[in-house]
N, C-alpha and C positions, 0 to 999 in steps of 0.2 A: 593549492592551485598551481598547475604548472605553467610554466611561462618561459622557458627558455626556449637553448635547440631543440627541444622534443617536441615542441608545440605545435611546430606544421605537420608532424608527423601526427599526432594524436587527432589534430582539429583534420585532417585529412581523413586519417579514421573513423571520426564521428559523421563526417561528408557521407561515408561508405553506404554506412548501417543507417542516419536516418534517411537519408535520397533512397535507400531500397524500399523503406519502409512508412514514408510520408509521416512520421511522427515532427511536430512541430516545434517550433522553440529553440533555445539555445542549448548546447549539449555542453554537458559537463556542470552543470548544475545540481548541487546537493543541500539539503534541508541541515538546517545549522537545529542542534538539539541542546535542551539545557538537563537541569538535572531531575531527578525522580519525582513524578506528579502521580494524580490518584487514578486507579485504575479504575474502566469505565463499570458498573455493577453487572450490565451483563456477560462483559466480559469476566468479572469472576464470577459469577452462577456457572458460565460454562464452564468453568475451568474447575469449578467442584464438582461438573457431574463428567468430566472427561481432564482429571488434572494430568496425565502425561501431556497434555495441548503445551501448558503452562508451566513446563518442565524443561524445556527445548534450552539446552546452554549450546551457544556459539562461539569460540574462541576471539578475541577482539582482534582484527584483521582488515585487509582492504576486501570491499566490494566485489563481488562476483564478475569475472570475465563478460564482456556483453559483446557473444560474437554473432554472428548469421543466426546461427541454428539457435541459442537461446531466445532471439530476439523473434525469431517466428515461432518458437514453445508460447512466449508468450503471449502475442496476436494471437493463437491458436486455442489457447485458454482461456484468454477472455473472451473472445466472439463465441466458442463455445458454451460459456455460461452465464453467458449472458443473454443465448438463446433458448436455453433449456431451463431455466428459472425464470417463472412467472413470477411478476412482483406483485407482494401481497404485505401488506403490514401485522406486525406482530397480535393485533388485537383482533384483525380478519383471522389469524391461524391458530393464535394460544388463546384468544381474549382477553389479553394483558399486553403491558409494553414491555419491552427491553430485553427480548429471548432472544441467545443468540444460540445456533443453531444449524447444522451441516444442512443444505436444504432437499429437500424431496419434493423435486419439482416445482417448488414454490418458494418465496422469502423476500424479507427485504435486504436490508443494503450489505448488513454485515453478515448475512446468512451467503449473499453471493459473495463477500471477502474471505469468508473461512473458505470456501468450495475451492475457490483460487487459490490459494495459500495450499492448499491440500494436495491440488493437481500438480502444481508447482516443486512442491516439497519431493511428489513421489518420481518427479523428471529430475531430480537431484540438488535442485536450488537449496542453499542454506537456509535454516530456516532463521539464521541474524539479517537472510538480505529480504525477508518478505514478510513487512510489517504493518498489520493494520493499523489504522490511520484516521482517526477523527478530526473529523473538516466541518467546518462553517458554510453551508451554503448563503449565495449572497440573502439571500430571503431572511436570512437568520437563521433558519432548521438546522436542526446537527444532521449529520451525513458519515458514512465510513468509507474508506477505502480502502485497496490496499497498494500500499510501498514498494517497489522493487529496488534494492540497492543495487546498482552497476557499476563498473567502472568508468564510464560515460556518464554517470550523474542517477541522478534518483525519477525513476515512472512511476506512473500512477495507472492501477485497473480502475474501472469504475464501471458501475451498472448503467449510468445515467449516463454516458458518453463514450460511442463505438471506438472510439481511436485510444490509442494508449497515448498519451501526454506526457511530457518532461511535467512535473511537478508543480513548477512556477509561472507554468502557461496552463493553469486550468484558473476558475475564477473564487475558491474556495481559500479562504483562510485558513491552516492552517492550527492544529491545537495541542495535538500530543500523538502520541503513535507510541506503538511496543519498543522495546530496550532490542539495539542491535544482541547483544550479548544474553539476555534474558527473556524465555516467553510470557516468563510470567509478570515481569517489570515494564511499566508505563514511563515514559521520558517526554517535558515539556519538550515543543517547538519550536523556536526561536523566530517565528514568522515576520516579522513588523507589522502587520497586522493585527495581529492576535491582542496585543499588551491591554486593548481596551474592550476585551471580548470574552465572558464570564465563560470557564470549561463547562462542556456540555458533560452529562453523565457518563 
């Protein structure tokens, strides 16, 4: 965390980009991760029937630049698929649970995070900074999202909420999320919430 002379500069910075863009919360906030947890099952079904997905290495590095033009890719990306994807649950579309799956006009949570992830990926985002995310809704229900790593701190896309969010202003506990480094590697979360809260699949 920075804290010296550069910090007016930075926290001025972060003024810039979210007063353009009404995202809320405190900037400069990043999701603390611990070590290698299990990976969720639909996320390897998908990754055996599309394993380049789960092949993706990313050099261990700082966060992607979060300038102007990224930061409307990604407003632009989400409200786009999050209008074009009708939500439907896995048991409405496969008649089973847990398919994860690029969506064809239809899906639920983690079918619109791949789609993200996808559009994301081909506008040039790393694919160490856009990490699906399982989250604890407060109800209890698991949820996915996905992650943007930034240099201004870590966002959140999400289906169930039009605004992109700093991380630790949305009301979801987090649980694990993909390995910056690895697509195919799961890494716990370090949430303070989480410690008493069973991983969902």
């Amino acid at each position: 965390m920075l804290k010296t002379k550069g910090m007016p500069l930075l926290f001025a910075a972060v003024l810039g980009v979210l007063s353009m863009t009404g995202a809320a919360g405190a900037a400069g906030s990043f999701m603390k991760t611990g070590g290698r947890t299990t990976q969720p099952v639909g996320h390897y079904e998908f990754c055996q029937k599309l394993p380049d997905e789960c092949r993706q290495k990313t050099a261990k590095r700082a966060p992607v630049e979060l300038s102007r033009r990224l930061w409307s890719a990604i407003i632009s990306v989400n409200n786009v698929v999050n209008a074009s994807v009708a939500p439907k649950t896995d048991m409405e579309i496969w008649g089973r649970e847990e398919v994860w799956s690029y969506p064809n006009g239809e899906g639920d949570c983690e079918d619109y995070v791949l789609d993200k992830r996808r559009q994301l990926m081909a506008l040039g985002v790393p694919a160490g900074d856009l990490l699906i995310t399982v989250v604890r809704q407060p109800n209890g229900d698991g949820h996915a999202v996905l992650t943007v790593r930034t240099s201004l701190g870590d966002y959140v896309l999400d289906n169930l909420e039009p605004r992109v969010l700093a991380w630790d202003e949305t009301p979801y506990t987090y649980l694990k999320r993909q390995s910056e480094t690895n697509s195919g590697v799961w890494v716990k979360i370090n949430d303070g919430r989480a410690e008493a809260v069973a991983s969902v699949r």
